[in-house]
C-alpha positions, -999 to +999 in steps of 0.1 A: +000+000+000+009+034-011+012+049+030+031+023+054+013+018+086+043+009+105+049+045+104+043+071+129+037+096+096+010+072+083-007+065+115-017+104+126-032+107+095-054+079+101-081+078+130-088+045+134-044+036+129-044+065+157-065+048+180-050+011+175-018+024+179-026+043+211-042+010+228-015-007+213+017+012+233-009+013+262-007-027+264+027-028+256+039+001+279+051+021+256+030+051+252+057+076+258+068+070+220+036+079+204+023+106+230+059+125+228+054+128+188+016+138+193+030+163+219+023+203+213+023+231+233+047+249+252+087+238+250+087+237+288+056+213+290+072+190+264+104+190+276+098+183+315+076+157+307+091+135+277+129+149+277+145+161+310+163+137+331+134+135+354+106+135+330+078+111+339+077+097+304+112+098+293+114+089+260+148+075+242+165+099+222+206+104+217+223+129+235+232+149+206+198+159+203+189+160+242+222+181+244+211+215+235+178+209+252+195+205+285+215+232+279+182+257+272+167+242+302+190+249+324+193+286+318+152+283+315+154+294+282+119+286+271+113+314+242+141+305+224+130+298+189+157+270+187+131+250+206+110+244+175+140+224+157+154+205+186+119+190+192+113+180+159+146+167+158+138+146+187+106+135+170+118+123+137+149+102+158+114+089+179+099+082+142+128+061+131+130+040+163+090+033+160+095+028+124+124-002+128+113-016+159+078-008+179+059-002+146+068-036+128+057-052+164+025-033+160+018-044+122+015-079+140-007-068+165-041-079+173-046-040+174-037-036+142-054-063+124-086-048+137-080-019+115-091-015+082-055-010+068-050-044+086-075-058+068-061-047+034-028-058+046-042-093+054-062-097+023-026-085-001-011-112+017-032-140+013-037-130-022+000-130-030+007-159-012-023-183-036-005-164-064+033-175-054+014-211-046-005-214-081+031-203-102+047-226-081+024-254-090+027-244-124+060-243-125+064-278-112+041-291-135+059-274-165+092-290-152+072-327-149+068-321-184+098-315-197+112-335-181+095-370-195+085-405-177+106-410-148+129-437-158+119-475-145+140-481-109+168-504-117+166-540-099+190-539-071+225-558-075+226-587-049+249-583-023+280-605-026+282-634-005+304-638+024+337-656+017+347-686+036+381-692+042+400-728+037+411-732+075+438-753+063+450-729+040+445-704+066+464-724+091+492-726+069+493-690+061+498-685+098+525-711+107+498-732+124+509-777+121+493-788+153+467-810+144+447-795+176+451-766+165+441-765+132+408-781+144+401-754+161+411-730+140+386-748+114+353-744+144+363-710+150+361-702+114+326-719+108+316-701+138+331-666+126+314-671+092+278-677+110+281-645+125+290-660+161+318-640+170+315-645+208+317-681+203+345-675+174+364-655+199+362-686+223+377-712+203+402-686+190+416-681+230+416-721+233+439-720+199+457-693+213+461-712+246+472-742+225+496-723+202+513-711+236+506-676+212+517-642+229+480-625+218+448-623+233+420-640+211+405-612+195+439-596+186+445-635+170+412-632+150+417-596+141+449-609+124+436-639+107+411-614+094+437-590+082+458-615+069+428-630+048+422-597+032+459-588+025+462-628+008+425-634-004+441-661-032+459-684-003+426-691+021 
């Protein structure tokens, strides 16, 4: 819309903005904002209550505008026709805080929504938003399109069996003769290969018990293992 209701310009041109705004900082505790720009009258009335140090509704402004309004004030300088622009100094700095912080609060406002211009607001929204969702829709349908059938899933290649390793072949790979031993050596493989490596790693601590070996079983089968990868032709 052509005037921006987050704007303290916009809203005291507009009764009904006026009035949501007013029971808006009145919720919200922040009425000094909007009744310091509404403010006329005498310098001294404006500044004791919305600018001095001790004013009752203080509002936040930077001391380089506050600056030369102390400064009058304290020689009671209330004629001065400087007034006039520090005060709507201080207002337009009070316009731009409103503007970038209170005011886009407010445009979410119940308060505001009650408005007329809330209304509009609402009803540009929701019409933009079906518009952004039917170009979107067309869009993905346009891109469906050119872009053909999807192409028919390929058939997943089966997983490659687990190999086995010759326990004899692996026995010799490891320096293994002992009869014993390569009996064992032959159950902990079958067991291994079943998926039973508890029971794997038990028959591998009697071979390592057997073999008078200076590993623990699991560092034995951890080996056999890495050996079986590193020679896959000998087992």
């Amino acid at each position: 819309m052509a005037d921006e209701p987050n704007k303290l310009q916009t809203i005291v041109k507009d009764a009904k903005l006026l009035a949501a705004a007013l029971q808006y900082t009145k919720r919200t505790l922040t009425e000094e904002t909007l009744q310091f720009y509404l403010a006329k009258g005498e310098p001294k009335v404006v500044y004791e209550r919305f600018v001095s140090n001790d004013a009752p509704m203080q509002v936040n402004l930077p001391s380089p505008i506050t600056g030369p309004m102390h400064q009058l004030a304290e020689k009671k300088d209330w004629t001065n026709a400087a007034w006039k622009n520090h005060l709507d100094k201080a207002k337009e700095s009070i316009a731009g805080l409103w503007e970038h912080d209170a005011g886009k609060r407010f445009l979410e406002s119940a308060e505001f929504r009650a408005t007329p211009a809330g209304q509009k607001a609402a009803a540009e929204a929701a019409a933009k938003n079906a518009t952004s969702t039917v170009l979107a829709t067309q869009k993905a349908a346009s891109s469906a399109v050119k872009a053909g059938p999807a192409p028919a899933a390929q058939p997943e290649a089966p997983a490659a069996e687990p190999k086995k390793a010759d326990p004899k072949k692996a026995a010799k790979l490891l320096g293994i003769t002992n009869a014993k031993s390569i009996a064992l050596l032959t159950k902990a493989n079958d067991l291994s290969f079943k998926g039973d490596k508890s029971g794997a790693l038990r028959v591998f601590a009697e071979l390592v018990e057997n073999e008078k070996l200076k590993m623990t079983a699991e560092m034995f089968m951890k080996e056999l293992q890495k050996q079986i990868a590193k020679n896959p032709n000998k087992v």
